[in-house]
C-alpha positions as CSV (number, residue, x, y, z in Angstrom):
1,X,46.7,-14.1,2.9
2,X,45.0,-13.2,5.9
3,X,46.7,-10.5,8.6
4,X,46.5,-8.8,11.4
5,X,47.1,-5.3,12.4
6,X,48.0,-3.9,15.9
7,X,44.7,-1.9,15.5
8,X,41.5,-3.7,14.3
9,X,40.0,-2.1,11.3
10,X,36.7,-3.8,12.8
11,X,36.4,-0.8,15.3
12,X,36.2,1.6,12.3
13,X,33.1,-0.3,11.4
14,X,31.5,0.0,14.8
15,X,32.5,4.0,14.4
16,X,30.7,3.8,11.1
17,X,27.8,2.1,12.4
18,X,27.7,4.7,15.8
19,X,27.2,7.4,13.4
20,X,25.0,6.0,10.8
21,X,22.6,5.2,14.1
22,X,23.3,8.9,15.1
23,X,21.8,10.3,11.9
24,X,18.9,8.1,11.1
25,X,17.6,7.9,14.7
26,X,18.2,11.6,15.3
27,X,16.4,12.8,12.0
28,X,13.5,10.1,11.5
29,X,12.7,8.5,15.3
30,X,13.5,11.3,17.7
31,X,12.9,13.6,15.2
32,X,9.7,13.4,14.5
33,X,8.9,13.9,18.6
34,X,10.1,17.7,17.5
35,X,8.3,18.1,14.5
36,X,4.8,17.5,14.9
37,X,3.9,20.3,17.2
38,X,5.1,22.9,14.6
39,X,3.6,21.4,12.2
40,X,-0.2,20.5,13.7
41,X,0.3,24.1,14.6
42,X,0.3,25.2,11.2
43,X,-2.4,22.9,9.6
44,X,-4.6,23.0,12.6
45,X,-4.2,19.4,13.1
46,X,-5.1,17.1,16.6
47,X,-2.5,15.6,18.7
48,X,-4.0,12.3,17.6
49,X,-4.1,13.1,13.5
50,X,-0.3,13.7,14.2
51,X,0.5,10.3,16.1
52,X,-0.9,8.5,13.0
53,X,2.1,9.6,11.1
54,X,4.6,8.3,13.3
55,X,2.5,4.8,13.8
56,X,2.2,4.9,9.7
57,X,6.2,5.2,9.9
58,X,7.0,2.8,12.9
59,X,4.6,0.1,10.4
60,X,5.9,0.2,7.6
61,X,9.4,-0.2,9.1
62,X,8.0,-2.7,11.2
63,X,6.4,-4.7,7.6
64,X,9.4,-4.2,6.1
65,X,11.9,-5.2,9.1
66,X,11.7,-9.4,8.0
67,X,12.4,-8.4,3.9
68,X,15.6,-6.2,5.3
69,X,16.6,-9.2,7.4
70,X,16.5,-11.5,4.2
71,X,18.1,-8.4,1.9
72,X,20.7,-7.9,4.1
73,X,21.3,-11.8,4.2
74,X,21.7,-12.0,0.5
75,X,23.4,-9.1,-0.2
76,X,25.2,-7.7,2.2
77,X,24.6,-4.6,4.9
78,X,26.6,-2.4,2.7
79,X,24.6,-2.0,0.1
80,X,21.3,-2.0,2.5
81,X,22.9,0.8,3.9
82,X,23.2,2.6,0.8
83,X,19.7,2.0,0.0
84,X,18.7,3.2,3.2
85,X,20.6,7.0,2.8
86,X,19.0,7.1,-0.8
87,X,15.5,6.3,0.9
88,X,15.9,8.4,4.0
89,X,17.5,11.5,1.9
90,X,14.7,11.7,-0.4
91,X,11.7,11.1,2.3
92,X,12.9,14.1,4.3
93,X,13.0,16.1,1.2
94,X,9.6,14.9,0.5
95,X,8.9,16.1,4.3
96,X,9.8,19.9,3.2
97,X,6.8,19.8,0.8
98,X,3.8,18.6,3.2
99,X,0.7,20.3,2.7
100,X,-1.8,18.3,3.6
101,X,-2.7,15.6,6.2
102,X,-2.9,12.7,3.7
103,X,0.7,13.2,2.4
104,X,2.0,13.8,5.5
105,X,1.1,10.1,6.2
106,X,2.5,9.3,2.8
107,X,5.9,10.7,3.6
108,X,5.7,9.3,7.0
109,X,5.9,5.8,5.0
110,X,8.7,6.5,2.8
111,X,10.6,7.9,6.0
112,X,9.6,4.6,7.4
113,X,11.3,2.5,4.2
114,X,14.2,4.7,4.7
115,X,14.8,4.3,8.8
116,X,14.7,0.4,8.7
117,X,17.5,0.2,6.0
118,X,19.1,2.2,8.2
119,X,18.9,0.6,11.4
120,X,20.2,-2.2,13.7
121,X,19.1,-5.2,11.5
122,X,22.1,-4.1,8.4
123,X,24.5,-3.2,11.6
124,X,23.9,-5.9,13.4
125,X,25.0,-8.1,11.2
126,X,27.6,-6.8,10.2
127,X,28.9,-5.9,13.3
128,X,28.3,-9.9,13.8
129,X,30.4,-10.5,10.9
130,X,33.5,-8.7,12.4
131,X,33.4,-9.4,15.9
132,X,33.4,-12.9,17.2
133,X,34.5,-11.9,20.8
134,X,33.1,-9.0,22.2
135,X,29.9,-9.0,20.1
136,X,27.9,-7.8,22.5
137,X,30.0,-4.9,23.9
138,X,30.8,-3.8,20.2
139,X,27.4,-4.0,19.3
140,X,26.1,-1.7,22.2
141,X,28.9,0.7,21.3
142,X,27.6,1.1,18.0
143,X,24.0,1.4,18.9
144,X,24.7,4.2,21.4
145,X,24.1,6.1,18.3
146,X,20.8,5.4,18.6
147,X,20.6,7.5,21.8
148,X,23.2,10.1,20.2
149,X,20.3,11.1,17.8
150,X,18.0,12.9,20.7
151,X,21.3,13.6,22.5
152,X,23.4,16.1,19.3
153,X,20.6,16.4,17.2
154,X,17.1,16.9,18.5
155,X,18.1,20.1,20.8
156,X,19.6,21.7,17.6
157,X,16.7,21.0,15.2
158,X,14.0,22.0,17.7
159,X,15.7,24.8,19.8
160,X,17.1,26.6,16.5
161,X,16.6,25.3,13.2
162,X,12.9,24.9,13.3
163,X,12.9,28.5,15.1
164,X,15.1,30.1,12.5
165,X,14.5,28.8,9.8
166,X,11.1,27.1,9.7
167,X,10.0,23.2,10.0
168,X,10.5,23.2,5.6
169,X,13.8,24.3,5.4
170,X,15.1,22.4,8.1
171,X,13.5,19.0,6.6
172,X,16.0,19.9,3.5
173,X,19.2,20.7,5.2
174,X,18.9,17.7,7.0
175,X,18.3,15.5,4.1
176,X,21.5,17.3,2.3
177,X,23.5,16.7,5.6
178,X,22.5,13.0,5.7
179,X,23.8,12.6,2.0
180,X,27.3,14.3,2.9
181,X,28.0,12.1,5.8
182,X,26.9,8.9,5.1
183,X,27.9,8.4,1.1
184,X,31.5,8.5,1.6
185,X,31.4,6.8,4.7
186,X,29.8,3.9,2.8
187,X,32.3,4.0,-0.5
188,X,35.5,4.6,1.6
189,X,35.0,2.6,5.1
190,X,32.4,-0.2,5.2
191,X,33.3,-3.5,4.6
192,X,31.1,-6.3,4.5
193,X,33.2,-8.6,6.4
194,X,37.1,-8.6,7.6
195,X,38.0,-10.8,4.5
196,X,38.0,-8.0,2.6
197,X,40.5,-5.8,4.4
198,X,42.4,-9.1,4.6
199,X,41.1,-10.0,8.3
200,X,39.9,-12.6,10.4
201,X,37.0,-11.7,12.6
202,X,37.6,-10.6,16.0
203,X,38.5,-13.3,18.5
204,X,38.2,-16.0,16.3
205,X,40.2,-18.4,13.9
206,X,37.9,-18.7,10.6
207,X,37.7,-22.1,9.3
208,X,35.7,-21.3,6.4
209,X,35.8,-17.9,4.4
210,X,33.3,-15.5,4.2
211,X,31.9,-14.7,0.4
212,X,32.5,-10.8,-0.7
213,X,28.6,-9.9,0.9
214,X,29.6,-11.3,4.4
215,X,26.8,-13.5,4.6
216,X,28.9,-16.9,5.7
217,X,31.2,-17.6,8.6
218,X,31.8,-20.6,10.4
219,X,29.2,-20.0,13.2
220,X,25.8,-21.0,10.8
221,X,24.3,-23.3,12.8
222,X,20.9,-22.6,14.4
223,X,17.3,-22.2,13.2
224,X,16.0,-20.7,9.9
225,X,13.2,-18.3,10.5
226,X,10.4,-21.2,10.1
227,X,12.2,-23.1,12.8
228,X,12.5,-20.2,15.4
229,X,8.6,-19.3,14.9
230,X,7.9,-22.7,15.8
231,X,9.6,-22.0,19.4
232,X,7.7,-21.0,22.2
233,X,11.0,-18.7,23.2
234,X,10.5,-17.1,19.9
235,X,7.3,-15.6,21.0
236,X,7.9,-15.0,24.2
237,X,10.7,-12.7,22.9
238,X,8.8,-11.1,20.3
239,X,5.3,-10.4,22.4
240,X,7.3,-8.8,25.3
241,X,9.2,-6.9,22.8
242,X,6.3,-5.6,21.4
243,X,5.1,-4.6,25.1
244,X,7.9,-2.8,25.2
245,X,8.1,-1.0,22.4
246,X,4.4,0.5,22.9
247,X,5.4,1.2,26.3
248,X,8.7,3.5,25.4
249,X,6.8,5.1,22.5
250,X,3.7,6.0,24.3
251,X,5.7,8.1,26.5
252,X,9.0,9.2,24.4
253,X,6.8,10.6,20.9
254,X,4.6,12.1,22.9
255,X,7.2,13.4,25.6
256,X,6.3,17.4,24.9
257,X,3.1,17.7,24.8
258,X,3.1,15.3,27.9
259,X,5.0,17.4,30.1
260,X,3.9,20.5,29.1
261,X,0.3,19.5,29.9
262,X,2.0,18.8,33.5
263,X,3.2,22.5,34.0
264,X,7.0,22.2,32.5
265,X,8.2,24.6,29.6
266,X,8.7,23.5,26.0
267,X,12.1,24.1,26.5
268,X,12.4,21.8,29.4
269,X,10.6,19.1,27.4
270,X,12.7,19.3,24.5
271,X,16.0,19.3,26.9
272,X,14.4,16.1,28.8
273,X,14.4,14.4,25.3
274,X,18.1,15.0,25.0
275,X,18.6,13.6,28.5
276,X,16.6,10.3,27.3
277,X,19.4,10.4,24.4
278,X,22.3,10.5,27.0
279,X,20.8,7.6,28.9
280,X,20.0,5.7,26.0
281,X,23.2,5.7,24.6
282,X,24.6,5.0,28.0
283,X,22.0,2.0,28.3
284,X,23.3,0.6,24.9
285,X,27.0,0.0,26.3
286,X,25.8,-1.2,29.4
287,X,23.8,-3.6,28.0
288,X,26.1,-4.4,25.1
289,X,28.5,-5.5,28.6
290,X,25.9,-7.1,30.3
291,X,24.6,-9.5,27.5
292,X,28.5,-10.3,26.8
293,X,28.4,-11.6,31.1
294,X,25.1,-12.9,31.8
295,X,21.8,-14.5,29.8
296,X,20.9,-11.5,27.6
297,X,17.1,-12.7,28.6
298,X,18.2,-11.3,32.2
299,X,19.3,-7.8,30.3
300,X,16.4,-7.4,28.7
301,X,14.2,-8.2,32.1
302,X,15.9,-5.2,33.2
303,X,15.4,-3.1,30.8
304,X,11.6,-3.9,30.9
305,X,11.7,-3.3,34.4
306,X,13.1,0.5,34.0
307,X,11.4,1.5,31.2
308,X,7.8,0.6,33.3
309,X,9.4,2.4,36.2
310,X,9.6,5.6,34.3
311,X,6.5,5.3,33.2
312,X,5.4,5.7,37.0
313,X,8.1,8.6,37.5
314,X,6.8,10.3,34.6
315,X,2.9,10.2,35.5
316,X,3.8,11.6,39.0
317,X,6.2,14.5,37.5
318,X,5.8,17.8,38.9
319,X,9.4,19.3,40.1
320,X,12.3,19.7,37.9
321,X,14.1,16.5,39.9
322,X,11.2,14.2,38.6
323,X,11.9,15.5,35.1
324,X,15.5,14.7,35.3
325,X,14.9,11.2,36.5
326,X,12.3,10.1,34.4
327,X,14.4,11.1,31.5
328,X,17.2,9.5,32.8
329,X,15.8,6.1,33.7
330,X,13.8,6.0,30.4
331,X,16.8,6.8,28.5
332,X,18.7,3.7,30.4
333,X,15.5,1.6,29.9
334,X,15.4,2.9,26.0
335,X,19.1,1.7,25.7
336,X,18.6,-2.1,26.0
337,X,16.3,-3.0,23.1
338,X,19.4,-3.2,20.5
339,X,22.0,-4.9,22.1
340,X,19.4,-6.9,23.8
341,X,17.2,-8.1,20.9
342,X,20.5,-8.9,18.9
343,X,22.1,-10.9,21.5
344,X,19.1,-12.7,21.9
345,X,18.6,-13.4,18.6
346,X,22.0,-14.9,18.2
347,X,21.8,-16.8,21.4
348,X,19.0,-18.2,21.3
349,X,18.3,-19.4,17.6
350,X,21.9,-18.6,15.9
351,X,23.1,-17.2,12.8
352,X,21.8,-19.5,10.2
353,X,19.8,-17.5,9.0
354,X,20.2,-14.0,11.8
355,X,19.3,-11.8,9.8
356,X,15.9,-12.8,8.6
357,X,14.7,-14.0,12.3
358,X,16.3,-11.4,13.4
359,X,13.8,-9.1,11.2
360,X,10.8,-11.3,12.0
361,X,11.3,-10.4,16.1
362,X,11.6,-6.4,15.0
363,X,8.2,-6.5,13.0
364,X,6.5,-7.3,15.9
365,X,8.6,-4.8,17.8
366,X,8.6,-1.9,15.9
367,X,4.2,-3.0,15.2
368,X,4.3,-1.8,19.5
369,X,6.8,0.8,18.9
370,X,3.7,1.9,15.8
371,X,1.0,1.1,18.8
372,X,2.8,2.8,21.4
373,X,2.1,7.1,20.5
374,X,-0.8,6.7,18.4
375,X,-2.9,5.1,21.8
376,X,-1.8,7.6,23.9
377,X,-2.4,9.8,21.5
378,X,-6.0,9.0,20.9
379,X,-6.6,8.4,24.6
380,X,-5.7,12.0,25.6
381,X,-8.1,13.0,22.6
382,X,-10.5,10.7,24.8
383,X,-10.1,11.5,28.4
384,X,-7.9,15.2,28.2
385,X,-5.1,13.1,30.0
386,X,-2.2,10.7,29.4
387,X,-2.2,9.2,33.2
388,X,-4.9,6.2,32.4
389,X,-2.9,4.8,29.3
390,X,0.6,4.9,30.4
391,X,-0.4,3.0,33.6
392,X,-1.4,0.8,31.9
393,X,1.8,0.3,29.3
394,X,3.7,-0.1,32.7
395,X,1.3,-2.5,34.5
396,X,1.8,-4.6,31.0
397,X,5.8,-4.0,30.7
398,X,6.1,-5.0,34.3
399,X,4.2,-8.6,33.3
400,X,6.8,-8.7,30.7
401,X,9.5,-9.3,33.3
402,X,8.8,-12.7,34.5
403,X,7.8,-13.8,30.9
404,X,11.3,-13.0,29.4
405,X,13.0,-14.7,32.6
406,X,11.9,-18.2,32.2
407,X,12.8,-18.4,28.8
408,X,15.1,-21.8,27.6
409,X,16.7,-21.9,24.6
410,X,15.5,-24.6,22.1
411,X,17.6,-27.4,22.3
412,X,18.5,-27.9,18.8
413,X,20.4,-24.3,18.9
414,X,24.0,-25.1,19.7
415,X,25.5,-23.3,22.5
């Protein structure tokens, strides 16, 4: 019997998914941006030997994004999810142990395994499966905890865990924390889908019942992932992405050492990262809104269009008022990639098969988010600046804009 309470268990799952976002991104993507100056300190490493790890970790979540999409299809998020803690948990412990370059890398790709099975594909599925109305919105809300993770964490771990307590010990208490949070969330509050609590999704009346993994509702028609490849909109979507990616990456990972080559403190650096968190999670809801109102191809024009303007903003930083803005409007810019690349997922090739084109968009987003760090990183080893190459990521984000615009949906997609 299916019923309905006056509040919609479906909100506890976008809670769930808020904080699952918080942890990950906070300890593996935004965490790495205050890690690897301690620890090329200590080996002696260059600021491009260091950048490979993060590129070695943005791959193989990027390699691994399409075979999550399909996992999560067959399965169920849940038990992606729980995969992903397992993963995560034990790559940061592995972290703790680094002693030399080459397993560094190593550890950078399990953290990489880890950080995918823990991201927006699992949650935005499931999210999908629980909201029918208000997909957009709900999904936005839950990815703010993407920004969260530089917002409540980053400070912490590089203002006074790594101080305190050293860059080892931290890697462990983090890992142990991750474990204590996120396994009883997962055995006492995620659901699959609504049928199991007894629900319909939200906004709509289901004609045909989910199976336990949440894998089938009424909305499956669309493309499978051979079909969406075939569309010109389909790369379109996934080039520009990749543009983007490179282009927030290339400044965010390699944010401090950035603006400390430009006359700011460390401290300032690592508050600025925080401030990128704040706008990214902000950016999330707004663009979880906007793609609920308009085309999400328009959303995701302007976020191309904000994350090359603080590109500009950053190069030309010199006063504690550039700082704040730069962070600010790369944070917003930072905030549509999630709500965006979902909603355009779903709008433009459906949710026969979501999930797994879905993934297929991310690998060649997250390959520019891998591109992104490791060029900058390499052309500062070049040319003793960052000014050349991040002129150029904005130059090519700003060619995105008109790309993503003229966009149509294929025609066999039903609206």
């Amino acid at each position: 019997m299916i019923i309905r309470n006056k509040f919609f268990y479906g909100y506890w799952i976008v809670l769930a998914g808020m904080v699952t976002l918080t942890l990950s991104s906070g300890f593996a993507f935004f965490g790495f941006s205050v890690f690897n100056k301690p620890i090329a300190d200590d080996f002696g490493w260059s600021r491009g030997e260091v950048t490979v790890a993060f590129s070695i970790f943005i791959i193989t979540a990027a390699i691994l994004s399409p075979i999550v999409g399909w996992l999560t299809d067959k399965r169920g998020p849940r038990q992606v999810l729980f995969l992903g803690t397992i993963a995560l948990s034990l790559a940061l412990f592995l972290l703790s142990m680094t002693s030399a370059l080459w397993n560094y890398y190593l550890f950078h790709l399990c953290l990489g395994i880890g950080h995918v099975l823990l991201q927006t594909i699992p949650l935005s599925i499931i999210i999908s499966n629980w909201f029918h109305r208000l997909r957009g919105t709900m999904q936005g809300l839950a990815f703010t905890g993407i920004g969260l993770g530089g917002i409540v964490l980053a400070a912490p771990i590089g203002n006074y865990l790594i101080p305190n307590i050293g860059w080892r010990n931290t890697y462990l208490v983090i890992a142990l924390f991750l474990l204590f949070i996120m396994l009883p969330l997962l055995l006492f509050i995620v659901k699959n889908h609504p049928r199991q609590k007894g629900l319909r999704p939200y906004g709509q009346e289901a004609t045909e019942v989910a199976d336990d993994h949440g894998s089938k509702t009424r909305e499956t028609t669309g493309l499978n992932r051979k079909e969406a490849m075939g569309t010109l909109a389909f790369w379109i979507i996934a080039l520009t992405s990749m543009v983007y990616g490179a282009s927030l990456t290339a400044a965010l990972q390699n944010q401090v050492s950035i603006l400390t080559e430009q006359g700011f403190t460390a401290t300032n650096a690592v508050a600025a990262i925080g401030i990128v968190g704040i706008g990214s999670a902000v950016g999330k809801l707004i663009f979880g809104y906007l793609c609920d109102r308009i085309n999400p191809k328009y959303a995701a024009a302007i976020s191309y269009a904000l994350t090359a303007s603080s590109l500009i903003i950053m190069i030309q930083a010199r006063s504690m008022a550039h700082l704040w803005l730069f962070a600010v409007i790369h944070g917003l810019g930072h905030g549509g990639w999630a709500p965006n690349l979902a909603m355009l997922t779903a709008s433009y090739f459906g949710l026969k098969q979501y999930g797994t084109v879905l993934g297929a968009i991310h690998l060649l987003y997250m390959t520019g988010l891998a591109i992104g760090p490791m060029v900058a990183g390499f052309a500062y080893d070049q040319t003793g600046s960052y000014h050349l190459v991040l002129t150029v990521f904005a130059i090519l984000c700003f060619v995105s804009i008109p790309l993503i615009a003229v966009i149509r949906k294929p025609k066999i997609v039903s609206d």
